[in-house]
PDB file of N, CA, C and O in Angstrom:
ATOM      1  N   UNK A   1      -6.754 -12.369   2.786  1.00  0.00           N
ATOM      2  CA  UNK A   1      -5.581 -12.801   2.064  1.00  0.00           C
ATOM      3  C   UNK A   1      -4.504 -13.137   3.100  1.00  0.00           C
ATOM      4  O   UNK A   1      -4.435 -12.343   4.039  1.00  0.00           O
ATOM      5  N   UNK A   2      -3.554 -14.286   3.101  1.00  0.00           N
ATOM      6  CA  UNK A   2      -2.632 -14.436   4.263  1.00  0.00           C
ATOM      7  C   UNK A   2      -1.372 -13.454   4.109  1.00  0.00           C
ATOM      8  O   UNK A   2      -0.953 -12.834   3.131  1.00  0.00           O
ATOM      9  N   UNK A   3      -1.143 -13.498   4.782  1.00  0.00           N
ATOM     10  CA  UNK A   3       0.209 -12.131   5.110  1.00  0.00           C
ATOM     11  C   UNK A   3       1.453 -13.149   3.740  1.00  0.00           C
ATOM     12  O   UNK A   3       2.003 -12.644   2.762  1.00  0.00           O
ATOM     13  N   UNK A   4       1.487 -13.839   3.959  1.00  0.00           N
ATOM     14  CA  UNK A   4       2.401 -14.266   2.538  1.00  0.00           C
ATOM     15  C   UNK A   4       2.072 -13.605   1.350  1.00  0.00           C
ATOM     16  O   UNK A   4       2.644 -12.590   0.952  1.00  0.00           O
ATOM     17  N   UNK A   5       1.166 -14.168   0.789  1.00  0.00           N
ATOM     18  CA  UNK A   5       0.009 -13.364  -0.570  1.00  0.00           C
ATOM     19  C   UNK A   5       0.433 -11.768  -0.558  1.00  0.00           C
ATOM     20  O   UNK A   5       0.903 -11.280  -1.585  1.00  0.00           O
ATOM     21  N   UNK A   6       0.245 -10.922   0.697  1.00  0.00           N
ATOM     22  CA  UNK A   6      -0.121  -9.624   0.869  1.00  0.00           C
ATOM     23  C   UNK A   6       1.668  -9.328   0.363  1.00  0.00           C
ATOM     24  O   UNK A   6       1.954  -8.447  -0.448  1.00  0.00           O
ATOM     25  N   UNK A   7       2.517 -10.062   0.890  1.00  0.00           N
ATOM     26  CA  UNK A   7       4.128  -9.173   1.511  1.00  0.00           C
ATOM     27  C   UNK A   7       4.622 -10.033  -0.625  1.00  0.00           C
ATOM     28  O   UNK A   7       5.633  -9.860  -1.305  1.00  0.00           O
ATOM     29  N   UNK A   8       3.440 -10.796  -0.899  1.00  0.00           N
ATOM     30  CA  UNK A   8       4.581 -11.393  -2.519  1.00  0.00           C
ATOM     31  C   UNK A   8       3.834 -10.405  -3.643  1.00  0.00           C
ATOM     32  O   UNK A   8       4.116 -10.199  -4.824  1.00  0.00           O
ATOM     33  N   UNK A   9       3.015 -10.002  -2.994  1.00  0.00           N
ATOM     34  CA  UNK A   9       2.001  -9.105  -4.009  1.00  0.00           C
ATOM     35  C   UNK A   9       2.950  -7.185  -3.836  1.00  0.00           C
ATOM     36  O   UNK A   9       3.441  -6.450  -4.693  1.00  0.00           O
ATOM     37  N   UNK A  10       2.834  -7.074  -2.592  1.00  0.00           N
ATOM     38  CA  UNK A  10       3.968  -6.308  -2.333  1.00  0.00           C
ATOM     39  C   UNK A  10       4.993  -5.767  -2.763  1.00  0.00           C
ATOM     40  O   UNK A  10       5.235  -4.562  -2.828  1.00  0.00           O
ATOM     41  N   UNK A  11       6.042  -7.211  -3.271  1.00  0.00           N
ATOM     42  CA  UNK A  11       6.738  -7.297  -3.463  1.00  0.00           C
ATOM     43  C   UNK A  11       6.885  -7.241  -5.181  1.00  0.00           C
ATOM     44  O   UNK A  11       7.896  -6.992  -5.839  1.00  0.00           O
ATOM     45  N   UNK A  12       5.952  -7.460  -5.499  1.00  0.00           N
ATOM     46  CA  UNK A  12       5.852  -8.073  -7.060  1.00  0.00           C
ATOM     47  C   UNK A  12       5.360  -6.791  -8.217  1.00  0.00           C
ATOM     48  O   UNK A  12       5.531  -6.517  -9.405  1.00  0.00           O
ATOM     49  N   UNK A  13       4.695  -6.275  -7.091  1.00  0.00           N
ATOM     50  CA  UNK A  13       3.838  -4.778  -7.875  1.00  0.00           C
ATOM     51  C   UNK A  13       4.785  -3.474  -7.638  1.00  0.00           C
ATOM     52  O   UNK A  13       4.594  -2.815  -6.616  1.00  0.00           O
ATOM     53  N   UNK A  14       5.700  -3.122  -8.467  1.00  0.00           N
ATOM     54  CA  UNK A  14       6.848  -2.314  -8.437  1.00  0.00           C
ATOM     55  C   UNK A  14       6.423  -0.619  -7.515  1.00  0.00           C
ATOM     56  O   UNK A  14       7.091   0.064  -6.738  1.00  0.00           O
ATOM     57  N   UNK A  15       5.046  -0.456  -8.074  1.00  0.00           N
ATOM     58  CA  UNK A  15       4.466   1.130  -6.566  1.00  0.00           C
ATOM     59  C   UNK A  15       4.307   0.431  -6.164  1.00  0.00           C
ATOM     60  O   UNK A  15       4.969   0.120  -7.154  1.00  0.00           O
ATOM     61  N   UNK A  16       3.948  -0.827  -5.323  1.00  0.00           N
ATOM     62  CA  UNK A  16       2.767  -0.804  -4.211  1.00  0.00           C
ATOM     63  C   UNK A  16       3.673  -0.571  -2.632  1.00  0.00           C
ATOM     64  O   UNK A  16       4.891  -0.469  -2.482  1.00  0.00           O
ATOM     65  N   UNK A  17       2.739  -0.540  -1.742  1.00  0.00           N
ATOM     66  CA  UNK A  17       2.606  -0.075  -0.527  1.00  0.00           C
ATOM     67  C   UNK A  17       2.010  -1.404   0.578  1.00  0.00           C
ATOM     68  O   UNK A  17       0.846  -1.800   0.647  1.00  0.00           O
ATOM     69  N   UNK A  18       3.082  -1.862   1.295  1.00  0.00           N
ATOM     70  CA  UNK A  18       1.732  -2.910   2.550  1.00  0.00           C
ATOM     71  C   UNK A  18       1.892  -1.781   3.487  1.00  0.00           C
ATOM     72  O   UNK A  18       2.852  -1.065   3.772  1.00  0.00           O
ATOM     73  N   UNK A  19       0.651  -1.836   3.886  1.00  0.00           N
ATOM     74  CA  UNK A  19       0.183  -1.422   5.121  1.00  0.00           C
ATOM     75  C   UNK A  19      -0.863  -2.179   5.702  1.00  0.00           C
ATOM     76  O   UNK A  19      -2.002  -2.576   5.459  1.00  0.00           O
ATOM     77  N   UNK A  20       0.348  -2.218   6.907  1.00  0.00           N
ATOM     78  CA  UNK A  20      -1.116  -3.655   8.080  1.00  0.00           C
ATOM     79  C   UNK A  20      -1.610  -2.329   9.380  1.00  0.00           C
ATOM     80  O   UNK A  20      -0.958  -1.451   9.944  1.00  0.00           O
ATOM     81  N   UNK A  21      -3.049  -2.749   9.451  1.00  0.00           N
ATOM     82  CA  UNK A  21      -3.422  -2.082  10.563  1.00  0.00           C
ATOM     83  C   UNK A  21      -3.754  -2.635  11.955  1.00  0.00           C
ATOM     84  O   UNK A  21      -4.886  -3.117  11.994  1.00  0.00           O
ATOM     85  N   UNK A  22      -3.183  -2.686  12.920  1.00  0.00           N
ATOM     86  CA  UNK A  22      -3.077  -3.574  13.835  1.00  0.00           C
ATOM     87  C   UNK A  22      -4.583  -3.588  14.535  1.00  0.00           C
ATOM     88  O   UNK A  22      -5.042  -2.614  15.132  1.00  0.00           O
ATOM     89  N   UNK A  23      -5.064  -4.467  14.417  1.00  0.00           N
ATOM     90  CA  UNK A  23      -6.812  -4.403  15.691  1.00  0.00           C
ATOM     91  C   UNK A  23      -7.644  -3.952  14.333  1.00  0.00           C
ATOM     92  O   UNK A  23      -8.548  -3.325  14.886  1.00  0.00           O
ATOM     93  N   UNK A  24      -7.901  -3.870  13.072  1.00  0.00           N
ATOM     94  CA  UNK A  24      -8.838  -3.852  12.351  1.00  0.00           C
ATOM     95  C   UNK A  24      -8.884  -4.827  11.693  1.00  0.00           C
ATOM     96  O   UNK A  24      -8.064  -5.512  11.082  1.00  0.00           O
ATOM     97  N   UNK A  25     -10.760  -4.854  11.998  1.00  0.00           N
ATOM     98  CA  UNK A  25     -11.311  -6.162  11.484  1.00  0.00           C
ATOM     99  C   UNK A  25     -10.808  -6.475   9.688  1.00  0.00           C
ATOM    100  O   UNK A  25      -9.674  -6.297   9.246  1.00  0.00           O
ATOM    101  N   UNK A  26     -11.862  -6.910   9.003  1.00  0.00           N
ATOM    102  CA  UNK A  26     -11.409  -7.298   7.825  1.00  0.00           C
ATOM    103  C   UNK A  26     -11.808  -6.214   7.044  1.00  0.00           C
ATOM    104  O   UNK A  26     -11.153  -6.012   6.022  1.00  0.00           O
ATOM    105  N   UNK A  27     -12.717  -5.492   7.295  1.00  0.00           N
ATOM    106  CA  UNK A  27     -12.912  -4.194   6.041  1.00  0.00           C
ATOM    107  C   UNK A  27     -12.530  -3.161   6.914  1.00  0.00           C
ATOM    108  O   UNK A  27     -13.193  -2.477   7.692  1.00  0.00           O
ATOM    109  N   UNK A  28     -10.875  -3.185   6.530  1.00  0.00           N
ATOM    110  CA  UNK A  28      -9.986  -1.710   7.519  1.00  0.00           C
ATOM    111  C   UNK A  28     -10.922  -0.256   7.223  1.00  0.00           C
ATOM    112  O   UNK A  28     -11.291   0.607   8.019  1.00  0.00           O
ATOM    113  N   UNK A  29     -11.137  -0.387   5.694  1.00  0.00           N
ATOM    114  CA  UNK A  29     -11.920   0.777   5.538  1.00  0.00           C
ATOM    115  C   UNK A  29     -12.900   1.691   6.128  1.00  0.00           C
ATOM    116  O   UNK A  29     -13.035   2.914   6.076  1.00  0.00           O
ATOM    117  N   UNK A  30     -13.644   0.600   6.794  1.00  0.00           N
ATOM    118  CA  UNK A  30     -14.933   0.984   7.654  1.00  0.00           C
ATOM    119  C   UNK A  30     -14.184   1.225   9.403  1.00  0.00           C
ATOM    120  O   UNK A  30     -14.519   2.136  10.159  1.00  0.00           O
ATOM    121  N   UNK A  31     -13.169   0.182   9.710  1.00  0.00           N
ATOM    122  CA  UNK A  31     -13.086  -0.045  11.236  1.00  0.00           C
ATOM    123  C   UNK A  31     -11.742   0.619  11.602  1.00  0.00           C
ATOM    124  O   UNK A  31     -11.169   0.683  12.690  1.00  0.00           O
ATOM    125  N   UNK A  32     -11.291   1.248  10.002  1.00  0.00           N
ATOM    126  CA  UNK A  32     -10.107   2.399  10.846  1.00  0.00           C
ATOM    127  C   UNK A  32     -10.231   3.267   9.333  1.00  0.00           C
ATOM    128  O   UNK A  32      -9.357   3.009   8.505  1.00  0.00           O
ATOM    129  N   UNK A  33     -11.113   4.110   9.023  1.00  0.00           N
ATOM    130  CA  UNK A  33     -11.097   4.839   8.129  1.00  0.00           C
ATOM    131  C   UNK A  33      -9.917   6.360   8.495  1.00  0.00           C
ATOM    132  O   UNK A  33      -9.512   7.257   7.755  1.00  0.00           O
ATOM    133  N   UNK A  34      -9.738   6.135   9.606  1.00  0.00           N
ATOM    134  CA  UNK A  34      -8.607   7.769   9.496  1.00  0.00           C
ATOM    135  C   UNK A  34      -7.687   7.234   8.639  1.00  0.00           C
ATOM    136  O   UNK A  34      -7.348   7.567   7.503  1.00  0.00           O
ATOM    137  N   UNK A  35      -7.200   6.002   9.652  1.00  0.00           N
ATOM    138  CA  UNK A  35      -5.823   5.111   8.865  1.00  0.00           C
ATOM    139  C   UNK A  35      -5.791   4.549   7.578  1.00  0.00           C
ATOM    140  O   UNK A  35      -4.832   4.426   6.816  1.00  0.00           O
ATOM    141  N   UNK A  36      -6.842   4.258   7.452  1.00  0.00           N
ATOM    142  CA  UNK A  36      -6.852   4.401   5.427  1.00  0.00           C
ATOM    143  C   UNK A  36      -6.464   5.396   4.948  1.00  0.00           C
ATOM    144  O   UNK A  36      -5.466   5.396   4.227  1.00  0.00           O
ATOM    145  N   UNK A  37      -7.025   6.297   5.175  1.00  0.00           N
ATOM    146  CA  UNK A  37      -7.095   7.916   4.650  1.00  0.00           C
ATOM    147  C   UNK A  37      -6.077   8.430   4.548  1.00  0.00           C
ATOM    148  O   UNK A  37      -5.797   9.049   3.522  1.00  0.00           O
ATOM    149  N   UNK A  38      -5.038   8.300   5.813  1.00  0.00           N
ATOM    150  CA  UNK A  38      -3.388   8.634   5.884  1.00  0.00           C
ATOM    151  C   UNK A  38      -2.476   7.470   4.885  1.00  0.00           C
ATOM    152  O   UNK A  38      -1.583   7.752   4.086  1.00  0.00           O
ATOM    153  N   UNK A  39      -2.985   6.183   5.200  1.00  0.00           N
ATOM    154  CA  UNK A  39      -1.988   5.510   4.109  1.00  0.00           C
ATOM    155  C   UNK A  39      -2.126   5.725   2.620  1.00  0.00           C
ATOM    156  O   UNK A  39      -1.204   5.444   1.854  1.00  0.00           O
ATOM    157  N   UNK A  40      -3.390   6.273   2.169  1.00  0.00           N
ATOM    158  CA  UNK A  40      -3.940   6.304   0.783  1.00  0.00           C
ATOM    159  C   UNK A  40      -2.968   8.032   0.538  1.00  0.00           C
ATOM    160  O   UNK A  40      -1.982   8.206  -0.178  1.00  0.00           O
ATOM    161  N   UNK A  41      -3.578   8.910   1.276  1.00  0.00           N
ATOM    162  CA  UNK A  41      -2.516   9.831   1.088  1.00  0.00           C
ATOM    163  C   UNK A  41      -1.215  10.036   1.146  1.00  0.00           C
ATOM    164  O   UNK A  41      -0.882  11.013   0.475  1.00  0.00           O
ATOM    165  N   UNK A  42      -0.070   9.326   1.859  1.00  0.00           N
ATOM    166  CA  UNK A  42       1.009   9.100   1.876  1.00  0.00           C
ATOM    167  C   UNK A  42       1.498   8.298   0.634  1.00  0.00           C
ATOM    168  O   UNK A  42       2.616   8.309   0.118  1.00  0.00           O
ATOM    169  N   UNK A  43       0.343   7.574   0.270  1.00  0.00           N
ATOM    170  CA  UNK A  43       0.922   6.999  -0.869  1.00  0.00           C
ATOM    171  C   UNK A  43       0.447   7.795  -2.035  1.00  0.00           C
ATOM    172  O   UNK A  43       1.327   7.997  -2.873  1.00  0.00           O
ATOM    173  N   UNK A  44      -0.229   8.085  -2.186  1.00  0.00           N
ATOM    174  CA  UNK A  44      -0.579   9.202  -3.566  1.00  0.00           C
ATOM    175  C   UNK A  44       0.306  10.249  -3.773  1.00  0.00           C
ATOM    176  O   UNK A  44       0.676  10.571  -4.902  1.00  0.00           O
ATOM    177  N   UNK A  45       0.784  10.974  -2.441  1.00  0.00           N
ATOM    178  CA  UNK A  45       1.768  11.927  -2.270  1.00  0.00           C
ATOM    179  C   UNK A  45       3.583  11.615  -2.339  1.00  0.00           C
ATOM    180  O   UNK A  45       4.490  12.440  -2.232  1.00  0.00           O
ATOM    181  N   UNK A  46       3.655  10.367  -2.520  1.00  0.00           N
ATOM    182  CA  UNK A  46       5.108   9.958  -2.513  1.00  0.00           C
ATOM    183  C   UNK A  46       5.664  10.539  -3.567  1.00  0.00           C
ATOM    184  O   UNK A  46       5.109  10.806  -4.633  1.00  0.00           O
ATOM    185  N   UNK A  47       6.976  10.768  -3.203  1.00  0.00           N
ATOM    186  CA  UNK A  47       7.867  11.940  -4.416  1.00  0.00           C
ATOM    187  C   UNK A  47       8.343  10.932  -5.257  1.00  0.00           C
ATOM    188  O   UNK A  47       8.492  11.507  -6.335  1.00  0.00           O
ATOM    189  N   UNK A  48       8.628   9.911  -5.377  1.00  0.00           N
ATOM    190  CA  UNK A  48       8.975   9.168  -5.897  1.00  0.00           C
ATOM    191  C   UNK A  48       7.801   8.843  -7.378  1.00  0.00           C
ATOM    192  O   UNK A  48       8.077   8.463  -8.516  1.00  0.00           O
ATOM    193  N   UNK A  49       6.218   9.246  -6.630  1.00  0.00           N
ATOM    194  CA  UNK A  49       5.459   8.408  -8.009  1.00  0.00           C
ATOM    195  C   UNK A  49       5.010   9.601  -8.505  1.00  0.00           C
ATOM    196  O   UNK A  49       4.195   9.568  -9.426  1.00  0.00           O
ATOM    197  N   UNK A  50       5.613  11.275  -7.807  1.00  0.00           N
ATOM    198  CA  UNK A  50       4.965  12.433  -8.314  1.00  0.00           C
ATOM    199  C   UNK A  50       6.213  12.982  -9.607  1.00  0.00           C
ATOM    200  O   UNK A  50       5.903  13.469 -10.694  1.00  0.00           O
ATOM    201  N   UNK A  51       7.396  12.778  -9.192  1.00  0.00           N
ATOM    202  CA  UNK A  51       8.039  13.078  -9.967  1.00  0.00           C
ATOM    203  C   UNK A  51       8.771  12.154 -11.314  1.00  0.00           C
ATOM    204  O   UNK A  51       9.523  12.579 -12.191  1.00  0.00           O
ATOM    205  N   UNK A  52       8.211  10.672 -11.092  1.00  0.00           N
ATOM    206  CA  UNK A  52       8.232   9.960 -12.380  1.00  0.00           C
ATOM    207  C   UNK A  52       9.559   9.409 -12.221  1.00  0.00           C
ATOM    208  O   UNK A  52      10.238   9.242 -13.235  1.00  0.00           O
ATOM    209  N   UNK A  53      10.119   9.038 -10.836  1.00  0.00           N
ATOM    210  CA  UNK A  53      11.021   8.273 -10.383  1.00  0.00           C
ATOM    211  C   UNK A  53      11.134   6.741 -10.654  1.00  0.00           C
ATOM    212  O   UNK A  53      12.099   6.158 -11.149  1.00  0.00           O
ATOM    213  N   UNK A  54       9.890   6.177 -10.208  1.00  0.00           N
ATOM    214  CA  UNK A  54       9.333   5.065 -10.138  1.00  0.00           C
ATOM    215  C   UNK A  54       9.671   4.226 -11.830  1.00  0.00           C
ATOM    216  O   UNK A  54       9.872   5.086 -12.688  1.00  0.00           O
ATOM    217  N   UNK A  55       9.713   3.500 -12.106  1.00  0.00           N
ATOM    218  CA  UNK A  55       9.737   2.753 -13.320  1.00  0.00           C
ATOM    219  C   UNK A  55       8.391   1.737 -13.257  1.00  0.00           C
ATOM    220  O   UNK A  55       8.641   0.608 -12.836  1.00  0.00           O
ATOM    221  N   UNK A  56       7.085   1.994 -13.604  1.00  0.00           N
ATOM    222  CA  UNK A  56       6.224   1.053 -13.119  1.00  0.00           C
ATOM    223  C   UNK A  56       5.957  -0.175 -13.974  1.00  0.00           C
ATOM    224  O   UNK A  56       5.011  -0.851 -13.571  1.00  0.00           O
ATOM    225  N   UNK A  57       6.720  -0.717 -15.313  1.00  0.00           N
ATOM    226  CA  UNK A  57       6.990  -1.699 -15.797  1.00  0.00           C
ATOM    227  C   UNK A  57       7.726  -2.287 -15.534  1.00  0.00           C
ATOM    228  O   UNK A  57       7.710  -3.338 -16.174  1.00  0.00           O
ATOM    229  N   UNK A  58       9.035  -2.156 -14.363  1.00  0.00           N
ATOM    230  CA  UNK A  58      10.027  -3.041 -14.044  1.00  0.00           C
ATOM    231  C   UNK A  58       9.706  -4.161 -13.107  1.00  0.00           C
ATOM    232  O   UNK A  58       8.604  -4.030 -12.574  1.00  0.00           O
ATOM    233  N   UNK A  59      10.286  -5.080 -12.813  1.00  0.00           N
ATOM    234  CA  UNK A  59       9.608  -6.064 -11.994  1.00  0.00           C
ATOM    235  C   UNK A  59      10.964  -6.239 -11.057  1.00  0.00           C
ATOM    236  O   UNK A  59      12.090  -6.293 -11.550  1.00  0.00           O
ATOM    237  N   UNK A  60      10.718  -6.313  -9.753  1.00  0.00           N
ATOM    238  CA  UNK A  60      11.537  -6.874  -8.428  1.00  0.00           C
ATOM    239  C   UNK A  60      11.748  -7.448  -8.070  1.00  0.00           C
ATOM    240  O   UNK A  60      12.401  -7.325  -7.034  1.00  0.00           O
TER     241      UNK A  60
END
């Protein structure tokens, strides 16, 4: 997906999260699985989507 797509999708999806991993190929999953693992948890753990901060029908 080009970094435009990634930063309007980003932008457009009221949780979401970009995270770029610098030097991984195209399936980050496999070629930096720690760094998945930390961004997937940082984002699951945000206080913001634990305590019902977030409004996830609003649009930005």
């Amino acid at each position: 997906m080009p970094p435009a797509w990634r930063e309007t999708v980003a932008r457009l999806v009221p949780t979401a999260a970009l995270v770029t991993v610098p030097g991984a190929a195209h399936n980050v999953a496999t070629t930096a699985p720690a760094r998945v693992a930390d961004a997937v948890r940082a984002f699951l753990t945000r206080p913001d989507l634990l305590d019902g901060q977030v409004d996830t029908h609003a649009h930005r």
